[in-house]
C-alpha positions in Angstrom: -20.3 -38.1 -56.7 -20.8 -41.0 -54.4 -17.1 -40.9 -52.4 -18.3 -36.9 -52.1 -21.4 -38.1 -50.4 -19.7 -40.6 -48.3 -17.5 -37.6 -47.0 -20.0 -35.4 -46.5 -21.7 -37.9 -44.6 -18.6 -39.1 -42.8 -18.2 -35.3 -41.6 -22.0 -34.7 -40.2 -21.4 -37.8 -38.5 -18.6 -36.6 -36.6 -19.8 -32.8 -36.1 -22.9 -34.8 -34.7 -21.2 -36.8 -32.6 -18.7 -34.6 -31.2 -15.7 -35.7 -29.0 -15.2 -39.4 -27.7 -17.0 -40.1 -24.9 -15.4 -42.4 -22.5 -14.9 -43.6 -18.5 -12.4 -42.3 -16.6 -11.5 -45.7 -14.6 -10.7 -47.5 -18.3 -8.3 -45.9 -19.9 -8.4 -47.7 -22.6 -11.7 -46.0 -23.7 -9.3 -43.0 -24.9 -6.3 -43.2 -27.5 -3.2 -43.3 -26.7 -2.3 -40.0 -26.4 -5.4 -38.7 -24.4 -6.5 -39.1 -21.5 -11.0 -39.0 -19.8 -11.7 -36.3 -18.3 -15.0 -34.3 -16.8 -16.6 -31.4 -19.0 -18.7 -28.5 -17.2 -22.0 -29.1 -18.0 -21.6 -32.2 -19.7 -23.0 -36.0 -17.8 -20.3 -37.9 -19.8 -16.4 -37.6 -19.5 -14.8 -37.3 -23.2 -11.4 -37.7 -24.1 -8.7 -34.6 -24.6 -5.2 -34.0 -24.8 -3.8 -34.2 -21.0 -2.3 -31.4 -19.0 0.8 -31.7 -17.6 4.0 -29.9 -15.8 7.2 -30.5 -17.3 10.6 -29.3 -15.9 13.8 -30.6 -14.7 15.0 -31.7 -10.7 18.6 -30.5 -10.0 21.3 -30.1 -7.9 20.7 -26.6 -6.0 25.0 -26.4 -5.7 26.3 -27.9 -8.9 23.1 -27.3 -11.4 23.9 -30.9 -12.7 20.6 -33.1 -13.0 18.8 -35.4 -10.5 17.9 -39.0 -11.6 15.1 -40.5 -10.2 13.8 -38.2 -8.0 10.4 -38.4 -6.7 7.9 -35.9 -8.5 4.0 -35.3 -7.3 2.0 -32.8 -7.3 -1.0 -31.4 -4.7 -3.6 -29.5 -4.5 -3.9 -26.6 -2.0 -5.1 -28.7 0.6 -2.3 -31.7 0.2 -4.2 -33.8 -1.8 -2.3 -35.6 -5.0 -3.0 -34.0 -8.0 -2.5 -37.2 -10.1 -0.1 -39.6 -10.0 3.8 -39.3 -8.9 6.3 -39.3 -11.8 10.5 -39.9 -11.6 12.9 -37.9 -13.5 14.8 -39.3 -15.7 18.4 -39.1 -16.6 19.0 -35.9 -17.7 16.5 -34.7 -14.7 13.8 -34.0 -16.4 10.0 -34.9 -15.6 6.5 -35.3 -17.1 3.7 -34.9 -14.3 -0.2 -35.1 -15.8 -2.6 -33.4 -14.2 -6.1 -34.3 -14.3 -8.0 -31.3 -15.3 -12.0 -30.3 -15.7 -12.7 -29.0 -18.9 -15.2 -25.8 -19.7 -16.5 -27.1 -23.1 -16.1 -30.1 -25.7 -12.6 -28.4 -26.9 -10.7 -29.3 -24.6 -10.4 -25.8 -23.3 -8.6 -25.7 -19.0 -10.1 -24.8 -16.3 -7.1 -23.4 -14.5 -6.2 -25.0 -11.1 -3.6 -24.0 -8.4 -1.2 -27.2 -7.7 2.3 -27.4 -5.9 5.2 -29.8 -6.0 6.9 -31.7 -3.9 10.1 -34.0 -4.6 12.6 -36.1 -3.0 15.5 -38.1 -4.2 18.2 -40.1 -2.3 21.1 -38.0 -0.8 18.9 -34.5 -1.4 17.2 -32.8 1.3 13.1 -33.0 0.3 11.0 -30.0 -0.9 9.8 -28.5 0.4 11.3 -28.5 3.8 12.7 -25.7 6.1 12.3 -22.1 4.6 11.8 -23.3 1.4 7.5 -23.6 0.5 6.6 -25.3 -2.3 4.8 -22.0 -4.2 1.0 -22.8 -6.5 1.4 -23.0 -10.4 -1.9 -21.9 -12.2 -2.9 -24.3 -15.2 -4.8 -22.3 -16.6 -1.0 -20.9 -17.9 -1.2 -24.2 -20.0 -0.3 -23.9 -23.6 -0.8 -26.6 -26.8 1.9 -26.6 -28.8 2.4 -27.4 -32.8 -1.6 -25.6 -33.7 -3.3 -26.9 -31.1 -1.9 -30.5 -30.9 -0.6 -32.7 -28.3 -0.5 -31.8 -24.4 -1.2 -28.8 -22.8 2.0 -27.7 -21.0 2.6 -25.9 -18.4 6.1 -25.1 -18.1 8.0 -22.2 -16.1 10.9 -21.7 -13.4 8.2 -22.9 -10.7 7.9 -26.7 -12.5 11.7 -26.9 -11.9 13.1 -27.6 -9.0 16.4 -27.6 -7.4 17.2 -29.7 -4.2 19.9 -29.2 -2.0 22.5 -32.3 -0.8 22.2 -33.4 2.4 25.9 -33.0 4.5 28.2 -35.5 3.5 27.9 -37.2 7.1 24.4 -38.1 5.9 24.7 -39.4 2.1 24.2 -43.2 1.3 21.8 -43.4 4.2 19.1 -46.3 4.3 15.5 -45.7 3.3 12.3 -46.4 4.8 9.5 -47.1 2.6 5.6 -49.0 3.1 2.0 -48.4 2.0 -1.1 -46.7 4.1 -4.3 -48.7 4.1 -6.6 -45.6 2.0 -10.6 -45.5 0.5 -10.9 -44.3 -2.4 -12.5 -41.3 -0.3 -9.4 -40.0 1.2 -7.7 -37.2 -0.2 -4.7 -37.9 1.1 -2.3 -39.4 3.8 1.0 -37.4 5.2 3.7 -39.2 6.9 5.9 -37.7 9.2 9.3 -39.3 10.4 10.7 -38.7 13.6 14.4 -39.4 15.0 16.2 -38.2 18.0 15.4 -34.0 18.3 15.4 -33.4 15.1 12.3 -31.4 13.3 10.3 -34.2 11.7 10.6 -35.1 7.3 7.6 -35.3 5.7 5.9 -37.3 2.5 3.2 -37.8 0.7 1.9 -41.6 0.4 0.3 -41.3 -3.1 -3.0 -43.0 -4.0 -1.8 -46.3 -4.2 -0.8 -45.8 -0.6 2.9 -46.0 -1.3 5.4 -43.8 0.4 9.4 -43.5 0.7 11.8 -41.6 3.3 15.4 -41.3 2.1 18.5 -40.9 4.4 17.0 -42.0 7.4 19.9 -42.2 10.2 20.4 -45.2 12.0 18.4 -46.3 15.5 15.0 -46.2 16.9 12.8 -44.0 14.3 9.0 -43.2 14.7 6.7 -42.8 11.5 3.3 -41.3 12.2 0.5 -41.1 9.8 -2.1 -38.3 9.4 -5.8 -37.2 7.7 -8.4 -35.9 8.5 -11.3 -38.5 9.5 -9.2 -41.8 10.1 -6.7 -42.7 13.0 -3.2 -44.7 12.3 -1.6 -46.5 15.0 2.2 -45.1 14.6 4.5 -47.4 14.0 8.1 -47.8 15.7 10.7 -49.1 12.9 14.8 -49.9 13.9 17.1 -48.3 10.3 20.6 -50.3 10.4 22.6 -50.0 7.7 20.3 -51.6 5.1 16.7 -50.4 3.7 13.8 -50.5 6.1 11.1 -52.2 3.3 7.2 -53.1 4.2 6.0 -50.4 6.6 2.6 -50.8 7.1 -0.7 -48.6 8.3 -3.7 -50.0 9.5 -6.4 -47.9 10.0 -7.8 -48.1 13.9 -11.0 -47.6 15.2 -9.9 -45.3 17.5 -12.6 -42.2 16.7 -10.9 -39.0 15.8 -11.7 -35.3 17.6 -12.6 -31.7 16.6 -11.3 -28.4 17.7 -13.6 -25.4 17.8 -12.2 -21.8 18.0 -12.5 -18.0 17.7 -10.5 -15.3 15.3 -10.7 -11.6 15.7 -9.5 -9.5 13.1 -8.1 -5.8 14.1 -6.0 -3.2 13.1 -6.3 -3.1 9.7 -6.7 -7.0 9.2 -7.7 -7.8 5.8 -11.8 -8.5 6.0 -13.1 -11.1 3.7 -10.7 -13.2 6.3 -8.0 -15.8 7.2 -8.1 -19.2 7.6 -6.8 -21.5 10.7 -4.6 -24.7 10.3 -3.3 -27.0 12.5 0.6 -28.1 11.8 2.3 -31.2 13.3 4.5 -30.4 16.1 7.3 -32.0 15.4 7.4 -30.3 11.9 7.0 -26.8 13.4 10.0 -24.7 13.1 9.2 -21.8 15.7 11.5 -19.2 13.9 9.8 -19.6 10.3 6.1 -19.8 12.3 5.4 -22.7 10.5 5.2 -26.5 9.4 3.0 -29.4 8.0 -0.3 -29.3 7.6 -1.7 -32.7 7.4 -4.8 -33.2 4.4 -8.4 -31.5 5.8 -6.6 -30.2 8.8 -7.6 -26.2 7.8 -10.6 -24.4 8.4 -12.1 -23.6 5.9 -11.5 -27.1 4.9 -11.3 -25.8 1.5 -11.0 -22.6 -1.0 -10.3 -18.9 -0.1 -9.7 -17.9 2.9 -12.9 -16.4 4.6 -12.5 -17.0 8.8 -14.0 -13.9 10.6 -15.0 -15.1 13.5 -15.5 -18.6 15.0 -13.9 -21.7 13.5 -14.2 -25.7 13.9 -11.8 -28.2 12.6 -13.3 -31.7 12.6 -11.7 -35.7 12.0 -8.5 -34.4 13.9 -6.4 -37.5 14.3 -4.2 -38.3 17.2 -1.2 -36.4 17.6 1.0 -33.0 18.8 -0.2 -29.8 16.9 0.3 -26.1 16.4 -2.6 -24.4 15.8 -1.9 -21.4 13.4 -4.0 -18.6 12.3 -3.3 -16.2 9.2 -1.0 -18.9 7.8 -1.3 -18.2 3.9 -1.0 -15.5 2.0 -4.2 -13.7 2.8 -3.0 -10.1 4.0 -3.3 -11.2 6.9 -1.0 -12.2 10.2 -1.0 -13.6 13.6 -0.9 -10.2 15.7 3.0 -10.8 17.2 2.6 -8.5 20.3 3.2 -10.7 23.5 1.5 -8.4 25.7 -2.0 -8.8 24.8 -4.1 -12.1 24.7 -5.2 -14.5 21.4 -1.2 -13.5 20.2 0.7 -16.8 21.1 1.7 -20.3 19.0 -1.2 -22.7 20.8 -0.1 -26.5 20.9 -2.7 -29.2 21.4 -3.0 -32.8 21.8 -5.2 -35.5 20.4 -5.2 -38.9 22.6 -8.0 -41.6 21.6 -10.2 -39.1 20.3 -9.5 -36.2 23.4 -7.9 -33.0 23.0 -6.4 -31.5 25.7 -4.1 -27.9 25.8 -5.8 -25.2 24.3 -9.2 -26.6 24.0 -10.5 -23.4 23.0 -7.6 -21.3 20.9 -8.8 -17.8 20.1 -6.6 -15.5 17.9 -6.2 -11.8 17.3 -5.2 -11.0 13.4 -3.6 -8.1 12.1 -3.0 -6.7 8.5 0.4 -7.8 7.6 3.8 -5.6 6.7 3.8 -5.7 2.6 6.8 -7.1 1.2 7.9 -5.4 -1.9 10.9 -7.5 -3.2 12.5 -9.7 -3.4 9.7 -12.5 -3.5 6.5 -10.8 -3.1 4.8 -13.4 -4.8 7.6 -15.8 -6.3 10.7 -16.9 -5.3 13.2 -14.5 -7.3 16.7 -14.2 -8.4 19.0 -12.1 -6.3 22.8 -11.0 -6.0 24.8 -12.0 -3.0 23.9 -8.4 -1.8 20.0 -8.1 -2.2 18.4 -5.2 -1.4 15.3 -5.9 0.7 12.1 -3.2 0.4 8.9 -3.3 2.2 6.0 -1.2 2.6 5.9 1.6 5.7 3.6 0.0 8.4 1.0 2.6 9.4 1.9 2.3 13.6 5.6 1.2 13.3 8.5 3.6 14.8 10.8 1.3 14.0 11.7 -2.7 12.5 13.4 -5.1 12.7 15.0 -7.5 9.6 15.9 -10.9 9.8 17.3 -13.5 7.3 17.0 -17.4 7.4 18.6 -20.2 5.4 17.0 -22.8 4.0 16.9 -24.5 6.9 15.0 -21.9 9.0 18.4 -20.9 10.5 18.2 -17.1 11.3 21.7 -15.9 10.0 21.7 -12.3 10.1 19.3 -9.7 11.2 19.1 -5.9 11.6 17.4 -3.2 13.9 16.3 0.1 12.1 15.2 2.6 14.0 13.7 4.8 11.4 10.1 4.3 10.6 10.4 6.0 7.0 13.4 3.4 6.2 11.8 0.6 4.3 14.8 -0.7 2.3 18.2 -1.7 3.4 21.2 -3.7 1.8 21.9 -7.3 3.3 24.9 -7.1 5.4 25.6 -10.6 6.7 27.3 -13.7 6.0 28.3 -14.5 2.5 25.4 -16.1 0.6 26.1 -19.1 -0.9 25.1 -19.0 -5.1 22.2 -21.2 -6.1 20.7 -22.0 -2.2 17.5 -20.4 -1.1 16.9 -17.8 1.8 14.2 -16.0 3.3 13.5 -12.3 4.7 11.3 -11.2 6.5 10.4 -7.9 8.4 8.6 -6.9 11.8 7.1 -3.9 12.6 7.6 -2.7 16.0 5.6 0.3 17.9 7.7 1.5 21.2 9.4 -1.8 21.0 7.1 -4.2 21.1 6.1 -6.0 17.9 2.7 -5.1 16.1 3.1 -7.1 12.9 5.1 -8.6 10.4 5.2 -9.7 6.9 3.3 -12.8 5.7 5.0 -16.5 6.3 5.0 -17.6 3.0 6.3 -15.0 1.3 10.3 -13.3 1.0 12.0 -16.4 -0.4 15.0 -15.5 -2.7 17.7 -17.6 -4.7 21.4 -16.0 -5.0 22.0 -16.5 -8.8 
């Protein structure tokens, strides 16, 4: 009788308590095999199961697995979404992502994140036509009756990179840290030789940060967020690795950009949003590049731009200022007779813009893209078919098809407005590499919209 009562007791005690509080800066306040995280509602942080990505980095050509590649995640706005991770021998990687919590279960609260990764001898991802595409959390799954991690786990948490040309393997890497507050969301780097379109990373919140297969000579490395100036700094890559980079914040103050969007024909209503891109990322074909953390208005969340805009804590630097950039129904209106349709470029210089100091935009409805990749990048034969949606003013449109690289490698006029499918006819697609499509509407030959930039990507199987 006395051991039942010591249960019994035992059992309200817990019930009473509930789940283990703890603080989110010691983990040692959790077990081993949880992690503190923030409940809705709740003052105190308690300790749950983590939630994390797993999948495997390979070779895009060969299939075979990539070793220590680089693994982070971000949120929507560039930010890390935890900490980086490295895969391991047989490619695959663990990535936690701290998660809020609706009640004292455990239960997600879903949150969009994407990846990026990078590994020596592998062209980084995303880069070119490839865009790294949001995984939901709330698709996160315990295993075994409800113990262990939440997993989230589909073809979007693997990812395939692509080898750089054999000209380029076993080049020298550049790697440093960024002086970051605990405040900062995050820092992107950008690295700049000769003509070529400027490699990105991420420095993560340690401040840490690595470029692979620099080439050799004078190489530029600029830093950018929103609210804090970085002197850039000028580094010379030989033949061995470049170690030690360091950013200093400046005191130089940064600048804001104020604008205007119109939204006609059609344009979706609730809105777009506005970004500004780095200029030596910007690949003028694709429409788009880097976005450096903050640089977006509305500096967070859905997209909801109708009218005037203001981007503040703009660094120094080259931009592109881009309207209708995501996947909001919405477009840049791509007819070059009519004002507020061009790519706008302004610089920041000790806290001054000068360019267009006041970009204003017209935005259309966009041209919608049936398949393949509406939404995801999909699986295709070397032949796809391509199928959009008729455009309500088109007479006629025009088709083009990148590579990977934003090379346009095949296009095709059709002259029919009812034609809105047609069967790739162009170079030979090469099995396992990544493409794009994409489709503009033209009315008496000049162009009066297009389908979205972030959508049309394929994958030959």
């Amino acid at each position: 009788m006395t051991r039942l009562l010591l249960l019994s007791a035992l059992a309200l005690t817990f019930t009473a308590c509930g789940p283990r509080e703890c603080v989110v800066s010691d983990p040692s306040t959790c077990p081993s095999d949880q992690v503190c995280e923030s409940v809705q509602g709740r003052d105190k942080p308690v300790c749950f199961a983590p939630v994390t990505l797993k999948g495997k980095v390979f070779d895009l050509s060969t299939t075979n697995a990539i070793a220590n590649a680089e693994v982070l995640a971000t949120d929507e706005n560039g930010a890390p979404a935890g900490t980086s991770t490295v895969s391991g021998a047989d490619g695959t990687y663990t990535l936690r992502i701290p998660t809020t919590r609706s009640d004292d279960k455990g239960t997600v609260i879903g949150r969009r994140v994407m990846l990026r990764s990078q590994a020596k001898n592998y062209v980084p991802f995303p880069s070119g036509a490839r865009v790294s595409l949001p995984i939901d959390t709330a698709a996160a799954a315990q295993k075994e009756k409800d113990v262990g991690p939440w997993i989230v786990q589909s073809p979007l948490t693997d990812v395939g990179l692509s080898p750089v040309e054999a000209s380029a393997q076993n080049r020298p890497s550049v790697s440093g840290t960024v002086e970051v507050s605990a405040d900062q969301r995050a820092v992107l780097l950008v690295i700049e030789s000769g003509s070529a379109t400027g490699r990105t990373t991420i420095a993560g919140a340690d401040g840490k940060f690595t470029f692979f297969n620099v080439p050799s000579g004078g190489t530029k490395i600029s830093a950018y967020t929103r609210g804090v100036n970085y002197p850039p700094v000028e580094v010379q890559v030989a033949d061995a690795d470049v170690k030690d980079v360091a950013f200093k914040k400046s005191t130089v103050p940064t600048a804001s950009l104020s604008g205007s969007v119109q939204l006609v024909a059609g344009a979706n209503g609730a809105g777009t949003s506005v970004v500004l891109v780095v200029e030596s990322t910007f690949i003028d074909a694709l429409g788009r590049g880097e976005v450096p953390p903050g640089l977006r208005a509305p500096e967070s969340g859905t997209p909801n731009v109708t009218g005037a805009w203001s981007i503040s804590g703009i660094p120094d630097g080259k931009y592109v200022v881009l309207a209708a950039f995501e996947n909001d129904g919405n477009v840049r209106d791509p007819d070059p007779g009519i004002s507020g349709t061009q790519v706008l470029h302004v610089t920041v210089s000790n806290g001054t813009i000068s360019g267009a100091t006041s970009p204003a935009f017209k935005v259309t409805g966009a041209v919608t893209l049936v398949s393949p990749g509406a939404e995801n990048v999909e699986s295709t034969t070397a032949t796809p078919t391509f199928t959009w949606t008729q455009y309500s003013n088109a007479d006629a449109y025009m088709l083009r098809v990148f590579d990977s690289l934003g090379n346009s490698i095949w296009e095709k006029a059709i002259a029919d407005k009812a034609t809105v499918s047609t069967v790739y006819g162009g170079p030979a697609l090469t099995s396992g590499q990544y493409y794009q499509w994409r489709v503009t509407a033209l009315r008496r030959l000049a162009p009066t919209s297009q389908t979205e930039e972030l959508r049309g990507l394929f994958r030959v199987q």
